[in-house]
N, CA, C and O atoms as a DFTB+ gen file, in Angstrom:
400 C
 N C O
     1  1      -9.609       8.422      22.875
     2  2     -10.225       8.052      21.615
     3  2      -9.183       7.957      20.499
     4  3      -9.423       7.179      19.575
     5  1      -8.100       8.639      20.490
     6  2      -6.985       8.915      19.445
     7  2      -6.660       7.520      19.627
     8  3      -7.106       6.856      18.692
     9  1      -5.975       6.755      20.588
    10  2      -5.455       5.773      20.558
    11  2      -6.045       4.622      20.590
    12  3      -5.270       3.683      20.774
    13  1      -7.332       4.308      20.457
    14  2      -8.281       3.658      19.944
    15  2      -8.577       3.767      18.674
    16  3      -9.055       2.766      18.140
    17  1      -8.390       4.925      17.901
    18  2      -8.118       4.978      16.513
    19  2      -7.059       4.316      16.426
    20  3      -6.971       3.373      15.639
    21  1      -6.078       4.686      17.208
    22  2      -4.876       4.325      16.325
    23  2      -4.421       2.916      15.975
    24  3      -3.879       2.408      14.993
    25  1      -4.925       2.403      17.362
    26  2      -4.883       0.832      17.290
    27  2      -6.003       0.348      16.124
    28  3      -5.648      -0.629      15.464
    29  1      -7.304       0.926      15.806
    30  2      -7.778       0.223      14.881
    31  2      -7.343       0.435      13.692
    32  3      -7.659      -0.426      12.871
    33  1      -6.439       1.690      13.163
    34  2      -5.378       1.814      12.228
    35  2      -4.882       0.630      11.754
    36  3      -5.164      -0.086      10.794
    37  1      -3.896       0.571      12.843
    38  2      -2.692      -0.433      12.786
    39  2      -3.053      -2.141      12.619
    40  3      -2.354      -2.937      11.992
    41  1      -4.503      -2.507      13.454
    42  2      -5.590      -3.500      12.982
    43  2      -5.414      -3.687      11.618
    44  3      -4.667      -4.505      11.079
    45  1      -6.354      -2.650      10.948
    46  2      -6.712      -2.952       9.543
    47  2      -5.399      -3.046       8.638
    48  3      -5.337      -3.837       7.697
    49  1      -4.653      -2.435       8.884
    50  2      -3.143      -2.444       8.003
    51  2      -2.675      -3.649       8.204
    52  3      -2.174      -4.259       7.259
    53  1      -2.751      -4.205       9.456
    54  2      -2.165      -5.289       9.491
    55  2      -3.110      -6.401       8.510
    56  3      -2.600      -7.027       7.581
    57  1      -4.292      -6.496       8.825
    58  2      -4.943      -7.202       8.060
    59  2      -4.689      -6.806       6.984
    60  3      -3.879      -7.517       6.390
    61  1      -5.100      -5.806       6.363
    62  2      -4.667      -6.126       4.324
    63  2      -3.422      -6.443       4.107
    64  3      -3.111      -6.777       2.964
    65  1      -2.317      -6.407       5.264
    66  2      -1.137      -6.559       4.728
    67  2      -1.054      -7.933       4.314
    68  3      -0.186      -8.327       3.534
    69  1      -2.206      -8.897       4.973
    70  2      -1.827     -10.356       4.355
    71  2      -2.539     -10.590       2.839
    72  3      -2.402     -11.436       1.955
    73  1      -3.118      -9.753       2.964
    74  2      -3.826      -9.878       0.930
    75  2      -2.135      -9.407       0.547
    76  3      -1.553     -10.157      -0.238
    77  1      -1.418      -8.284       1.046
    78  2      -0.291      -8.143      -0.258
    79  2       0.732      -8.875      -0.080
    80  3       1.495      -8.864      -1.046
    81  1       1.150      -9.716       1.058
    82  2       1.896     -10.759       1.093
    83  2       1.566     -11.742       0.727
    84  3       2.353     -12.680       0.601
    85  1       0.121     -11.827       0.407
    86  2      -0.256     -13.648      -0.830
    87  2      -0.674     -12.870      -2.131
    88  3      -1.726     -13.199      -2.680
    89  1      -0.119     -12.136      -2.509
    90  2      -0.550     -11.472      -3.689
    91  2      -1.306     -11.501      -4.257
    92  3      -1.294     -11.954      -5.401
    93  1      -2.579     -10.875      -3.496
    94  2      -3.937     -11.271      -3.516
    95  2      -4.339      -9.026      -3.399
    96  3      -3.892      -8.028      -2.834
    97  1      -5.730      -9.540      -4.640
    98  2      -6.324      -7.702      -4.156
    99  2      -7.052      -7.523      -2.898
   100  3      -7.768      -8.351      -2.334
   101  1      -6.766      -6.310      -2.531
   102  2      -7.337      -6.193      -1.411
   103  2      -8.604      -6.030      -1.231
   104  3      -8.905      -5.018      -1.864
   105  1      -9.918      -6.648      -0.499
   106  2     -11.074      -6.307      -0.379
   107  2     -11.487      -5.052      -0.604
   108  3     -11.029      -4.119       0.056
   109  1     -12.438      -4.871      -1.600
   110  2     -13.520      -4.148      -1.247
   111  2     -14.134      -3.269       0.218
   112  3     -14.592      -4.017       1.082
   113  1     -14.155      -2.185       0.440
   114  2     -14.709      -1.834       1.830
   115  2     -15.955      -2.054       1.649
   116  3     -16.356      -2.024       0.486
   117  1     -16.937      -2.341       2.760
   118  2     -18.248      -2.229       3.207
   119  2     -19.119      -1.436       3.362
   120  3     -18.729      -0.779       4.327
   121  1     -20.181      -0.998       3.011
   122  2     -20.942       0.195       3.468
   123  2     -20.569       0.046       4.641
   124  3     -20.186      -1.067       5.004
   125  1     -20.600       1.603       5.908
   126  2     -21.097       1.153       7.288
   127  2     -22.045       1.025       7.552
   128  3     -22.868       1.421       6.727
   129  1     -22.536       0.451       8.743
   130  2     -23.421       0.630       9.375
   131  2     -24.117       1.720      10.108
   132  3     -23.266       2.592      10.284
   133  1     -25.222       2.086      10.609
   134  2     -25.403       3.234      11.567
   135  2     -24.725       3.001      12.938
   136  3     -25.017       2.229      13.852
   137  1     -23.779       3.861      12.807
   138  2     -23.839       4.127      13.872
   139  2     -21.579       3.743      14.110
   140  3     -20.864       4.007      15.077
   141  1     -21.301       3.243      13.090
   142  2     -20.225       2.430      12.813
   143  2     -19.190       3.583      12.481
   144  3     -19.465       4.485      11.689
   145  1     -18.032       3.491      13.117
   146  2     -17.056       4.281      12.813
   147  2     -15.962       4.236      12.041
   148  3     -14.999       3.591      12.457
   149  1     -15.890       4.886      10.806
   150  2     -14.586       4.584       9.667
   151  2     -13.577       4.458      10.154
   152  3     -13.466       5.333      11.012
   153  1     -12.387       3.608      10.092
   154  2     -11.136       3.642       9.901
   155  2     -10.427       3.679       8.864
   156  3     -10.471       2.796       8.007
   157  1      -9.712       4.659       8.803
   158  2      -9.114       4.630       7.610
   159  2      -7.333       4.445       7.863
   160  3      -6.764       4.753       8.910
   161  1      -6.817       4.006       6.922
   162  2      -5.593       3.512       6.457
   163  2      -4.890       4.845       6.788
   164  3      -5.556       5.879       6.837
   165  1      -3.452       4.849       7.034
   166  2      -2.699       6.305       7.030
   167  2      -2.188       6.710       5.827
   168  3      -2.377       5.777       5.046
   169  1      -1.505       7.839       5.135
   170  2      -1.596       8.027       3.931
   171  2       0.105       7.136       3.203
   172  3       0.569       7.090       2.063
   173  1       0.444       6.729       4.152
   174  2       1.960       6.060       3.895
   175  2       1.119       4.653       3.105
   176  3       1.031       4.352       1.914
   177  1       0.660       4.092       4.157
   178  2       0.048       3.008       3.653
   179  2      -0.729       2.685       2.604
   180  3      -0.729       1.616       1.994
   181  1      -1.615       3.957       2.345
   182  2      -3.072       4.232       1.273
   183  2      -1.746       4.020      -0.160
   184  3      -1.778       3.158      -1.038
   185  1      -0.810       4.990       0.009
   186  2      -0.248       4.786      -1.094
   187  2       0.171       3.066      -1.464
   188  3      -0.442       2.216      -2.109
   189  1       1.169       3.035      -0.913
   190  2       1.536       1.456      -1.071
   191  2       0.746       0.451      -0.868
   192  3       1.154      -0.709      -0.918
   193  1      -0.399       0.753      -0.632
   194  2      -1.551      -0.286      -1.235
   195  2      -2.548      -0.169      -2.295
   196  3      -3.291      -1.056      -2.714
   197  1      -2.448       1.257      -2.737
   198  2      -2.615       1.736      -4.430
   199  2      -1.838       1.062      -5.304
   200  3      -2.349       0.769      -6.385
   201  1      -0.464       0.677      -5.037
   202  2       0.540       0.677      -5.672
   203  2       0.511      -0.993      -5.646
   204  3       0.663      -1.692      -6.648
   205  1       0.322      -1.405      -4.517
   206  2       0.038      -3.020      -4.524
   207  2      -1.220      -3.475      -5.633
   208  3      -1.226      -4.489      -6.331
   209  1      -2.150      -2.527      -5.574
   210  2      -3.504      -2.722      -6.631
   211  2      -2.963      -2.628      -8.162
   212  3      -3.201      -3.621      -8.849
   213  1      -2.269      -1.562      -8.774
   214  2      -1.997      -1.496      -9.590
   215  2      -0.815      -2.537     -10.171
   216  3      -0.673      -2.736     -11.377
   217  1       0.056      -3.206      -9.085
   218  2       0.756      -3.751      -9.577
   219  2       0.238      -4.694     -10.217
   220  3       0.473      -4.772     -11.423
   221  1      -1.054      -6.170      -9.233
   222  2      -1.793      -6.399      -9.656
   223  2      -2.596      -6.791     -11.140
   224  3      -2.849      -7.795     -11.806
   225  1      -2.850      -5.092     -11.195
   226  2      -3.532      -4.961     -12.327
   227  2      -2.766      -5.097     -13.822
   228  3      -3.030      -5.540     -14.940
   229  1      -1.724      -4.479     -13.175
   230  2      -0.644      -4.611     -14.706
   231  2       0.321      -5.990     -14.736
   232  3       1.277      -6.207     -15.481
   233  1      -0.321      -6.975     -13.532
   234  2       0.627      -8.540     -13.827
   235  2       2.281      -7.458     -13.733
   236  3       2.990      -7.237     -14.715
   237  1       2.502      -7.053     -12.611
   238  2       3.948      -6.724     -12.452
   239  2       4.576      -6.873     -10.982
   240  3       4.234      -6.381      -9.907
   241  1       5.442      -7.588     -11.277
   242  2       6.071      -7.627      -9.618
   243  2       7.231      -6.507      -9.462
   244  3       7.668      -5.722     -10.304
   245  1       7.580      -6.693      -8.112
   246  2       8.740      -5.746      -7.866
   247  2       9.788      -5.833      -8.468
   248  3      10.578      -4.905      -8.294
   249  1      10.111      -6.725      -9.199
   250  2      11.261      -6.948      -9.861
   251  2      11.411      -6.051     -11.167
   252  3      12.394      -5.431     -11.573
   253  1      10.035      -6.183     -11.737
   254  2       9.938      -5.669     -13.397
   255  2       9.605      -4.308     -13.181
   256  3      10.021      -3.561     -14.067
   257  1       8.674      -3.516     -11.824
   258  2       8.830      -2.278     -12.133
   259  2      10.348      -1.572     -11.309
   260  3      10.611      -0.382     -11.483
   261  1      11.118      -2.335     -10.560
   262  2      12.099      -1.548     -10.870
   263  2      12.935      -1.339     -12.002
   264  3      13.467      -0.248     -12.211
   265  1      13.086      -2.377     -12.780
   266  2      13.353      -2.442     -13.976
   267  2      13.170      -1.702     -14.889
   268  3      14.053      -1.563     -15.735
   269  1      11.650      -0.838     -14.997
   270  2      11.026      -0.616     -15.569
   271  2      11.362       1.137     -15.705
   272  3      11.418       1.875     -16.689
   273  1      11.542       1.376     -14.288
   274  2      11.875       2.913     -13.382
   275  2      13.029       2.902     -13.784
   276  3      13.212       3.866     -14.528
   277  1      14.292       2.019     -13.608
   278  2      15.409       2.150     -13.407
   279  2      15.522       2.359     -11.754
   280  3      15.894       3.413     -11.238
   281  1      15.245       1.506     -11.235
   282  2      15.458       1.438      -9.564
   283  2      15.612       0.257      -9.156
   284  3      14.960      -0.653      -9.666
   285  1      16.521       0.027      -8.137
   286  2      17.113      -1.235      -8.113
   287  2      15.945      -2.051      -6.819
   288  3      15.560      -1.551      -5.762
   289  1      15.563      -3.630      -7.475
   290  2      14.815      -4.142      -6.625
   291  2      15.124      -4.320      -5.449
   292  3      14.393      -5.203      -4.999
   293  1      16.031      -3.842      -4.473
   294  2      15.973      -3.629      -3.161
   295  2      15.082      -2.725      -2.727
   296  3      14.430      -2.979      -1.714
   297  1      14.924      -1.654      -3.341
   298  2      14.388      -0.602      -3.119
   299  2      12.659      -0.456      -3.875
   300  3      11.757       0.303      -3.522
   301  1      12.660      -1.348      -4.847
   302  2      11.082      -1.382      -5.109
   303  2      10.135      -2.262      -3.921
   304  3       8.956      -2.085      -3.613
   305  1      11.146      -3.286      -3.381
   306  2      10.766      -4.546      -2.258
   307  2      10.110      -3.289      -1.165
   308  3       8.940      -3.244      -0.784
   309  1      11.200      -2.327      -0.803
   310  2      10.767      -1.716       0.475
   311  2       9.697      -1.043       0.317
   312  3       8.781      -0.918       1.130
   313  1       9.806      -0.491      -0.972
   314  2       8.292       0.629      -1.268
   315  2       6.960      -0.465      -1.183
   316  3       5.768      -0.204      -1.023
   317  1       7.543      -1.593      -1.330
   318  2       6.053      -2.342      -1.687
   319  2       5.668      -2.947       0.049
   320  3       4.531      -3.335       0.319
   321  1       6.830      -2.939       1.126
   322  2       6.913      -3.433       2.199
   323  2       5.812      -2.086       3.097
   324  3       6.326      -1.024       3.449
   325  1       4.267      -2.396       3.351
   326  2       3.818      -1.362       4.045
   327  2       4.384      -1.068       6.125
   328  3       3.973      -0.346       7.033
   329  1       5.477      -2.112       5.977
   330  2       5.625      -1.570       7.485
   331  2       7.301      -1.053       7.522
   332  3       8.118      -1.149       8.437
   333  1       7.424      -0.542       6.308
   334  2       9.049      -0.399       6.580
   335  2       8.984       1.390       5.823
   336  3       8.548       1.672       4.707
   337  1       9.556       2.339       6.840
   338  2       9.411       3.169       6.186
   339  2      10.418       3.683       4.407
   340  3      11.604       3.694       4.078
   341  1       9.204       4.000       3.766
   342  2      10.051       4.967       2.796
   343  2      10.269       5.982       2.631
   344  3       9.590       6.814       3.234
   345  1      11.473       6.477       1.605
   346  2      11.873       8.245       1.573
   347  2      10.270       8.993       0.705
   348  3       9.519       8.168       0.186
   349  1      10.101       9.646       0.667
   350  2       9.019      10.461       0.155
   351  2       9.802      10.682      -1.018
   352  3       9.468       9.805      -1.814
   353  1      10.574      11.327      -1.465
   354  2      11.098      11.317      -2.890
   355  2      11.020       9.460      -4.018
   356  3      10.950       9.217      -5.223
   357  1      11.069       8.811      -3.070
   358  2      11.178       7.690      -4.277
   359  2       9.731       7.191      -4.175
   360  3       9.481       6.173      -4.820
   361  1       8.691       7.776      -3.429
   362  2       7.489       7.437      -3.911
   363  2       6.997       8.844      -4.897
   364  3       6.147       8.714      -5.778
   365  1       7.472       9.788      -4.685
   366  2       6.791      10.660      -5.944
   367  2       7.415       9.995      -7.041
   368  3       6.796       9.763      -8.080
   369  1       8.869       9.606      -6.828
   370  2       9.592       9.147      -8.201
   371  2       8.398       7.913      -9.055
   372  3       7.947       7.834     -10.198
   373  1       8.243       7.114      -7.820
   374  2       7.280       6.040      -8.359
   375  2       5.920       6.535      -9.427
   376  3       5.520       6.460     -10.589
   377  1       5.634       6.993      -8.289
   378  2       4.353       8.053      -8.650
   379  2       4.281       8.208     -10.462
   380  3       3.566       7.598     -11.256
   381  1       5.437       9.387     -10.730
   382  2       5.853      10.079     -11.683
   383  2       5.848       8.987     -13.003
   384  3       5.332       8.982     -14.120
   385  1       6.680       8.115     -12.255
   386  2       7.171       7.108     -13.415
   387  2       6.374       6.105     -14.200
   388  3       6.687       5.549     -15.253
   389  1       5.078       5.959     -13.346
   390  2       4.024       5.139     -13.349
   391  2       2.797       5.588     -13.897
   392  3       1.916       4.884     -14.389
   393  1       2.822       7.501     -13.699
   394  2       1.496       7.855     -14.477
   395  2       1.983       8.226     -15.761
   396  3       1.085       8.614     -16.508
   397  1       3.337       8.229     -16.342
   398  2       3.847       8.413     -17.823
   399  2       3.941       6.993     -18.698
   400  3       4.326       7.013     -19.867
């Protein structure tokens, strides 16, 4: 059953990943159905697709919030890239920099 999760994981990630590669918001979830089993996103991903929403929202690409942080757009590209891993310190940094 784990790996039947896991594959429907990696499913759905893959799918929203094409809303953040046409820079498009990501759907809305669905009520379920009875009987229908949640999948949910992993928490690497949940973030950087928070972060894809908000960018979004504030009309900002990767370019202007590294700019913005003081972090060089190589490194805002990867945070925004959900299949490439990032360090955990430069997403709290993000984090930090973004709720001030």
């Amino acid at each position: 059953m784990q790996e039947v999760n896991d594959n429907l994981r990696d499913c759905l990630e893959t799918a929203l990943s094409f809303c953040v590669d046409s820079n498009e918001p990501l759907p809305e979830p669905s009520e379920p159905e009875p009987g229908q089993v949640l999948v949910a996103v992993s928490p690497p991903v949940a973030a950087r697709f928070a972060l894809h929403e908000a960018m979004l929202d504030a009309n900002v690409t990767a370019a202007e919030m590294a700019r913005r942080i003081g972090m060089s757009p190589s490194h805002a590209r990867r945070l925004t890239d959900i299949f490439r891993p990032a360090k955990p310190d430069r997403i709290d940094r993000l984090a930090f920099s973004s709720a001030s």
